[in-house]
PASEBA-1860 file (N, C-alpha, C; in nm, 3 decimals):
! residues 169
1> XXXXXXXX> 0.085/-0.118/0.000/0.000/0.000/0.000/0.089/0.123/0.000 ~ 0.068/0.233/-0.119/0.174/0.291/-0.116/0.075/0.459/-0.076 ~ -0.057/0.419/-0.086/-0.157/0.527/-0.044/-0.161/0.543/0.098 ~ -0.234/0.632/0.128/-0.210/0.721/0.254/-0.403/0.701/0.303 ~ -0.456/0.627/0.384/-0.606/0.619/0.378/-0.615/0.631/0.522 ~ -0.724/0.697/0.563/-0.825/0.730/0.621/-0.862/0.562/0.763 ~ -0.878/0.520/0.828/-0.894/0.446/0.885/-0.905/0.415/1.029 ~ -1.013/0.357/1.074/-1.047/0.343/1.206/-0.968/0.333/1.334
9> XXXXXXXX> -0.981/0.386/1.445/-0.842/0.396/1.547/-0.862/0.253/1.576 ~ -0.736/0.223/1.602/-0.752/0.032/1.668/-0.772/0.063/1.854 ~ -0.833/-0.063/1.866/-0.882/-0.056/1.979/-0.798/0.002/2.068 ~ -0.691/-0.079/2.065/-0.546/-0.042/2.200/-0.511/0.119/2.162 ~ -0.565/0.211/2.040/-0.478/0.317/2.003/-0.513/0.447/2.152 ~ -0.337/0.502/2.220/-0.391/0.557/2.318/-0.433/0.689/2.255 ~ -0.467/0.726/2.144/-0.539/0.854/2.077/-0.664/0.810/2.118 ~ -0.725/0.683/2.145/-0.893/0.701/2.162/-0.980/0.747/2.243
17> XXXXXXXX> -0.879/0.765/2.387/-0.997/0.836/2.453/-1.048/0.994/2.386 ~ -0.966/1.045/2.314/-0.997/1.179/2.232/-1.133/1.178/2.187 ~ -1.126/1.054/2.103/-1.245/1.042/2.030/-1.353/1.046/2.102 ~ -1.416/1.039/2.227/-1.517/1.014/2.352/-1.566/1.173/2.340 ~ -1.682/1.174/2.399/-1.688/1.326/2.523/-1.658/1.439/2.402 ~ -1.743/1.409/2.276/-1.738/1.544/2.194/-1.599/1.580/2.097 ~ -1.519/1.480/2.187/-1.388/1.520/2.089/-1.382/1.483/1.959 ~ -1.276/1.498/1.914/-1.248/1.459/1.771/-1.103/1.332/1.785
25> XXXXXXXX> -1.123/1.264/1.715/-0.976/1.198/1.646/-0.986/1.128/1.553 ~ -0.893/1.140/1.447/-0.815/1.056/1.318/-0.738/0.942/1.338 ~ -0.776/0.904/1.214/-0.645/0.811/1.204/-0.587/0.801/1.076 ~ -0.450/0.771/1.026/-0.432/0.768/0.892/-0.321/0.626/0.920 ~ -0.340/0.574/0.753/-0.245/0.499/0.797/-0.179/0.425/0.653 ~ -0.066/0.410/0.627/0.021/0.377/0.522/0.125/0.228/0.542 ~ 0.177/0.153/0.504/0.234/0.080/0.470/0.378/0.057/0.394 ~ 0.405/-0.003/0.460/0.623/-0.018/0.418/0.642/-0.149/0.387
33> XXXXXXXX> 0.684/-0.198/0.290/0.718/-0.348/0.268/0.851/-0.392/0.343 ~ 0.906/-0.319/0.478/0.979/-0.418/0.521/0.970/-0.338/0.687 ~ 1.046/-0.392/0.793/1.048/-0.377/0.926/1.083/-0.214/0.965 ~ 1.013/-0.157/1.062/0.984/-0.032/1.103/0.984/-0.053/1.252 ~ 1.121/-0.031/1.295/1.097/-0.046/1.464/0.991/0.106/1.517 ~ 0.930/0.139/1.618/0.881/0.238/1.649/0.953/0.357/1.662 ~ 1.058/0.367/1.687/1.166/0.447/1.763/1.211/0.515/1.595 ~ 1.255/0.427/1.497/1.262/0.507/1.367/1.130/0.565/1.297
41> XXXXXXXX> 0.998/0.518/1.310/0.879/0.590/1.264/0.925/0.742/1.340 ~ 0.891/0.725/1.474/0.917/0.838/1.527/0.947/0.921/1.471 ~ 1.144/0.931/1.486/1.263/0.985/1.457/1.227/1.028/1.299 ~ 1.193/0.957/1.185/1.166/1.019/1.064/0.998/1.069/1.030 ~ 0.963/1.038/1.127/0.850/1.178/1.105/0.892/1.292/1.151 ~ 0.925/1.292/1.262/0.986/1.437/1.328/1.106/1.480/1.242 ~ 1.131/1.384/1.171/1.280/1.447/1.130/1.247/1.476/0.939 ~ 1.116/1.450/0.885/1.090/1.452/0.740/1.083/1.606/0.713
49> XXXXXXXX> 1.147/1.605/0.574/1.154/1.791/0.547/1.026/1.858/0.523 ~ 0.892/1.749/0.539/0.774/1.882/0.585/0.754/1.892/0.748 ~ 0.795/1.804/0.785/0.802/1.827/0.976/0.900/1.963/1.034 ~ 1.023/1.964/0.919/1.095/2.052/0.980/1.065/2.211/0.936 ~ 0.967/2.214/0.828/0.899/2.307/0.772/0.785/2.373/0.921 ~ 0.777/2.307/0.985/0.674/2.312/1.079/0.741/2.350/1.213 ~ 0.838/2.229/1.193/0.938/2.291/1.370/1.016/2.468/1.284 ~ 1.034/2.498/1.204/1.079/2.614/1.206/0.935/2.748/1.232
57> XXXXXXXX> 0.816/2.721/1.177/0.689/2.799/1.200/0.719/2.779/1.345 ~ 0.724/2.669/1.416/0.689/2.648/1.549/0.805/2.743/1.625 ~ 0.922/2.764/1.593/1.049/2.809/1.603/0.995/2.985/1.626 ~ 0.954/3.019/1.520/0.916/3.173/1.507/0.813/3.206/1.535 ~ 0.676/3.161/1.596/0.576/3.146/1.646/0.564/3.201/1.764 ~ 0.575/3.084/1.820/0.622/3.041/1.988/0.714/2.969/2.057 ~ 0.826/3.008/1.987/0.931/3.001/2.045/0.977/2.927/2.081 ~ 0.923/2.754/2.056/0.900/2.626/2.090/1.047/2.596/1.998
65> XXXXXXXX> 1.155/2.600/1.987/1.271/2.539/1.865/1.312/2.367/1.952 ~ 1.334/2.343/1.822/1.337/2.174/1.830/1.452/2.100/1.741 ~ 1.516/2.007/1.709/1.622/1.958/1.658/1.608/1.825/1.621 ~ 1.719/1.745/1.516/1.694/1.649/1.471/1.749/1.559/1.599 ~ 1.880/1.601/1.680/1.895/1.500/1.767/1.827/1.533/1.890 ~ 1.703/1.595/1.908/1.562/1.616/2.037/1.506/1.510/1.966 ~ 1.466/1.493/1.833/1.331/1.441/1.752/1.390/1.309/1.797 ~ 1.576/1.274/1.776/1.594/1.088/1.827/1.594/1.072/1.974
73> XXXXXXXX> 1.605/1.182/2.080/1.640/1.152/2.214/1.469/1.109/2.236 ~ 1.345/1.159/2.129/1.208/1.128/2.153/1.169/1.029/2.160 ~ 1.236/0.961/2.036/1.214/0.857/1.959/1.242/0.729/1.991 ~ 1.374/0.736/2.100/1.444/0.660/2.194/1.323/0.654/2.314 ~ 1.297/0.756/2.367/1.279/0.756/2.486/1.311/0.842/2.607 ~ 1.404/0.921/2.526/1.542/0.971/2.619/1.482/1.132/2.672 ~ 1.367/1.184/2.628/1.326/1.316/2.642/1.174/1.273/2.629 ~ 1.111/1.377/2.740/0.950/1.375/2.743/0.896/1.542/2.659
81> XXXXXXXX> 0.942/1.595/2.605/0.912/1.713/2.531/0.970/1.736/2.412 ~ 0.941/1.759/2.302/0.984/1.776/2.166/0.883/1.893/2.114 ~ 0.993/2.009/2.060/0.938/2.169/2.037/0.811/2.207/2.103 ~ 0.693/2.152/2.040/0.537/2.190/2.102/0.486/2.124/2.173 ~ 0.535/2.014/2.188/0.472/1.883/2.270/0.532/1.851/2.369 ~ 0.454/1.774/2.474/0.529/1.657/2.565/0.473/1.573/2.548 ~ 0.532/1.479/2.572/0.474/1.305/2.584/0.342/1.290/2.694 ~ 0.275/1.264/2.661/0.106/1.221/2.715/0.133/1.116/2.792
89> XXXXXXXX> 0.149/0.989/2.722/0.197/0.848/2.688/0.255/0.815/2.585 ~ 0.301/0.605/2.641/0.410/0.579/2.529/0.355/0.424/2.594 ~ 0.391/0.359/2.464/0.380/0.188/2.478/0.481/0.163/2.381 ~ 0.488/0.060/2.395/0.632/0.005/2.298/0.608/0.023/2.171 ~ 0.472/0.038/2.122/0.470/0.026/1.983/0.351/0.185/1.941 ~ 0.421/0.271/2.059/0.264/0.415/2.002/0.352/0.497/2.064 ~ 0.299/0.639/2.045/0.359/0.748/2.166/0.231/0.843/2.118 ~ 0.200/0.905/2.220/0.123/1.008/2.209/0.183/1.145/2.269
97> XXXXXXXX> 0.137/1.258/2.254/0.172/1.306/2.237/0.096/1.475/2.250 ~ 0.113/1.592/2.357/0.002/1.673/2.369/0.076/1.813/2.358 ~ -0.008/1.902/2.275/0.047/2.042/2.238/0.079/2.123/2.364 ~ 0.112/2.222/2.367/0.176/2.267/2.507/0.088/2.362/2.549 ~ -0.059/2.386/2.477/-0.164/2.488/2.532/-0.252/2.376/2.590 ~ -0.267/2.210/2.550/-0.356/2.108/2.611/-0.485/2.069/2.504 ~ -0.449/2.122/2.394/-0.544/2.157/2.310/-0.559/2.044/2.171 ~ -0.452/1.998/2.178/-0.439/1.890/2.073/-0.366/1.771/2.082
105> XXXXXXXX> -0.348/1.686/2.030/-0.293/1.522/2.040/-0.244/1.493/1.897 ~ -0.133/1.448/1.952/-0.061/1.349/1.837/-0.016/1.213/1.845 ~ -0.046/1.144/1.748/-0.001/1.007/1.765/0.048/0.937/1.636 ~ 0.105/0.847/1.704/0.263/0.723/1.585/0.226/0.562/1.692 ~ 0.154/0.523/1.576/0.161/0.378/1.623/0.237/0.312/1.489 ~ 0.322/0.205/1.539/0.372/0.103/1.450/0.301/-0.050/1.467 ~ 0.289/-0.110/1.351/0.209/-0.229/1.320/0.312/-0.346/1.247 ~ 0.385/-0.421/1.276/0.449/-0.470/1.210/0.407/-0.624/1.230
113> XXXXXXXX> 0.409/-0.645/1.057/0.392/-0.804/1.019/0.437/-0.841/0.906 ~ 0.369/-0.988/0.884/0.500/-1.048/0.799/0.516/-0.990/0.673 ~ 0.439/-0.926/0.569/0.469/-0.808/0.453/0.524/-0.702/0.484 ~ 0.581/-0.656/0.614/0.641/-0.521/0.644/0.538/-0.454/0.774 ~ 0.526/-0.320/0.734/0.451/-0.260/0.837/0.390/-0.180/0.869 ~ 0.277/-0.151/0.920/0.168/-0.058/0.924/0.194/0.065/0.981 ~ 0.195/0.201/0.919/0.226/0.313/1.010/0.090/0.421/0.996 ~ 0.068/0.426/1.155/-0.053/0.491/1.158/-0.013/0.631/1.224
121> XXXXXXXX> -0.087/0.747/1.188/-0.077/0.860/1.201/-0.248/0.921/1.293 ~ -0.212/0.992/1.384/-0.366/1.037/1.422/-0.315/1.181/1.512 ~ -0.456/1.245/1.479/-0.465/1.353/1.568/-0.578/1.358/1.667 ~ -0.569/1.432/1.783/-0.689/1.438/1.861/-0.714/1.585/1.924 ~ -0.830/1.655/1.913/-0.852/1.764/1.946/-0.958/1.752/2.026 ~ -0.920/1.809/2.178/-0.983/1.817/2.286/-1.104/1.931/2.281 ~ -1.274/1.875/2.323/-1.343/1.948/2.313/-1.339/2.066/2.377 ~ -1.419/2.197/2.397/-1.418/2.289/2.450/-1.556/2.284/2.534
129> XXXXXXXX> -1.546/2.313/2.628/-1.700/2.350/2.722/-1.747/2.477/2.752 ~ -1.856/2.495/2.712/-1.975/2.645/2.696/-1.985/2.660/2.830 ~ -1.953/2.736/2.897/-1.977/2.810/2.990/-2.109/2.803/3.048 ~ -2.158/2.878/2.987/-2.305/2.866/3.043/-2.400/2.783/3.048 ~ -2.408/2.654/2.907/-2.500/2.555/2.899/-2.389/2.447/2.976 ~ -2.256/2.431/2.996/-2.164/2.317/3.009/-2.181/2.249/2.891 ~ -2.234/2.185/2.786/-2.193/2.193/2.631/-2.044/2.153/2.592 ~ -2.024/2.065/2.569/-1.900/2.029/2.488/-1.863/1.986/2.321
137> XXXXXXXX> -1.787/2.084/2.285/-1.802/2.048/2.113/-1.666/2.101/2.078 ~ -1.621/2.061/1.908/-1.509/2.123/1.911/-1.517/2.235/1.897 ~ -1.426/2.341/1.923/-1.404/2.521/1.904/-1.465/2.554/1.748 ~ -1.519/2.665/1.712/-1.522/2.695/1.533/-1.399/2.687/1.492 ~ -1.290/2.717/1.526/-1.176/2.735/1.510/-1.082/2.606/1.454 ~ -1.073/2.524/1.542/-1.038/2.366/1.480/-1.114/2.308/1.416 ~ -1.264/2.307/1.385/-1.382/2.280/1.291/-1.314/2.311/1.172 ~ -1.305/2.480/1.144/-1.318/2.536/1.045/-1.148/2.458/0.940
145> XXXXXXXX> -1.066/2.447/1.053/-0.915/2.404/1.020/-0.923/2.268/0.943 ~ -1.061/2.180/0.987/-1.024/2.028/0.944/-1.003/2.021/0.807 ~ -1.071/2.052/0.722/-1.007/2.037/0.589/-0.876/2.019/0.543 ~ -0.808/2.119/0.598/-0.671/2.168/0.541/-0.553/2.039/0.680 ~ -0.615/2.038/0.781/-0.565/1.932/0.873/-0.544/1.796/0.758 ~ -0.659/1.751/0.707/-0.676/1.599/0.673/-0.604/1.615/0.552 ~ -0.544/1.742/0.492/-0.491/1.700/0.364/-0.276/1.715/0.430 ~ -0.295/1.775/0.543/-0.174/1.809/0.587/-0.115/1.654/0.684
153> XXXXXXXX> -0.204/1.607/0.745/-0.198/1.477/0.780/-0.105/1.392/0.735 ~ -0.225/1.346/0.611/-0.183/1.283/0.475/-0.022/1.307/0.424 ~ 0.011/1.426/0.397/0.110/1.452/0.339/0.230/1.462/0.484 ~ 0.230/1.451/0.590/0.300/1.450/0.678/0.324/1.313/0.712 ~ 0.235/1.194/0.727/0.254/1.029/0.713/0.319/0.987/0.534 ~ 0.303/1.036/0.419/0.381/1.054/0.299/0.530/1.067/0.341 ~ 0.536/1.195/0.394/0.741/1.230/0.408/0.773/1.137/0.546 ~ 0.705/1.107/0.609/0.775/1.067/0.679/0.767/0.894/0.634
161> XXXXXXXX> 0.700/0.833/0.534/0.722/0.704/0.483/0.859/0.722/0.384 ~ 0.861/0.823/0.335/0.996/0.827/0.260/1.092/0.853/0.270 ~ 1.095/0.962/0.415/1.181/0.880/0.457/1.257/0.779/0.504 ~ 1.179/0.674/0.557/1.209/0.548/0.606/1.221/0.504/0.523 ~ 1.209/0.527/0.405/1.245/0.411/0.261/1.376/0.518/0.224 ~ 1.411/0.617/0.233/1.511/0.642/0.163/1.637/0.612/0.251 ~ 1.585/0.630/0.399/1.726/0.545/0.501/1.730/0.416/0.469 ~ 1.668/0.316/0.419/1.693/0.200/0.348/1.767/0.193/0.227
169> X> 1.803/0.288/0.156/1.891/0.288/0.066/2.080/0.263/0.070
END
């Protein structure tokens, strides 16, 4: 599978409680014809040249700057914060992952079997609560964003599959 599709969170994925209680979460997920320890999904998503397109916005933004050897000390294990994020949770084969306002979720699960291996991509955006009714839904704001999210997704699980195929070279 060399496409990038749309697909249901797996049960164990720790992105799912997102999905509960009004929230939102994705999943995307692509395919490698050979072995993908978790620790390199990681490391070459954080480290693919549209990720670093992003840690530099993130860089001049808010001030959040980040590096290729932060993205492996992540990827290892070795650091609980990378530019915008800290680590939520981690299982041997996922890491999640939460923006530094509390506002969003990221996640990298690896799937590996005997054709190679499944790499799933997801986001999760925490509802907001109305004040006055208590009401929980997402913000207009991340609503209005999903479009341009699900095509940025996509193309962020893309570079970071190629790169793992081009460190195989």
């Amino acid at each position: 599978m060399s496409q990038i599709l749309p697909h249901a969170l797996p049960a164990q994925a720790l992105l799912a409680r997102y999905r509960a209680d009004s929230g939102y979460a994705d999943c995307f997920i692509t395919e490698v014809p050979f072995p993908v320890s978790h620790a390199d999904y990681v490391e070459a998503f954080y480290t693919s040249w549209l990720f670093k397109l992003e840690r530099v916005v993130l860089t001049l933004l808010v001030a959040k700057p980040s590096s290729d050897a932060k993205a492996r000390e992540l990827a290892r294990g070795e650091r609980q914060d990378f530019a915008a994020w800290s680590v939520e949770a981690r299982a041997p084969d996922q890491l999640l992952v939460c923006d530094y306002q509390g506002k969003t979720r990221s996640w990298l699960m690896v799937e590996t079997g005997p054709a190679g291996t499944r790499l799933y991509f997801g986001t999760g955006i925490v509802p907001i609560t109305e004040r006055e009714s208590g009401q929980r839904h997402m913000s207009p704001f991340f609503r209005a964003l999903l479009p341009f999210h699900r095509v940025y997704a996509r193309a962020l699980l893309r570079a970071a599959r190629a790169r793992l195929a081009t460190g195989r070279r």
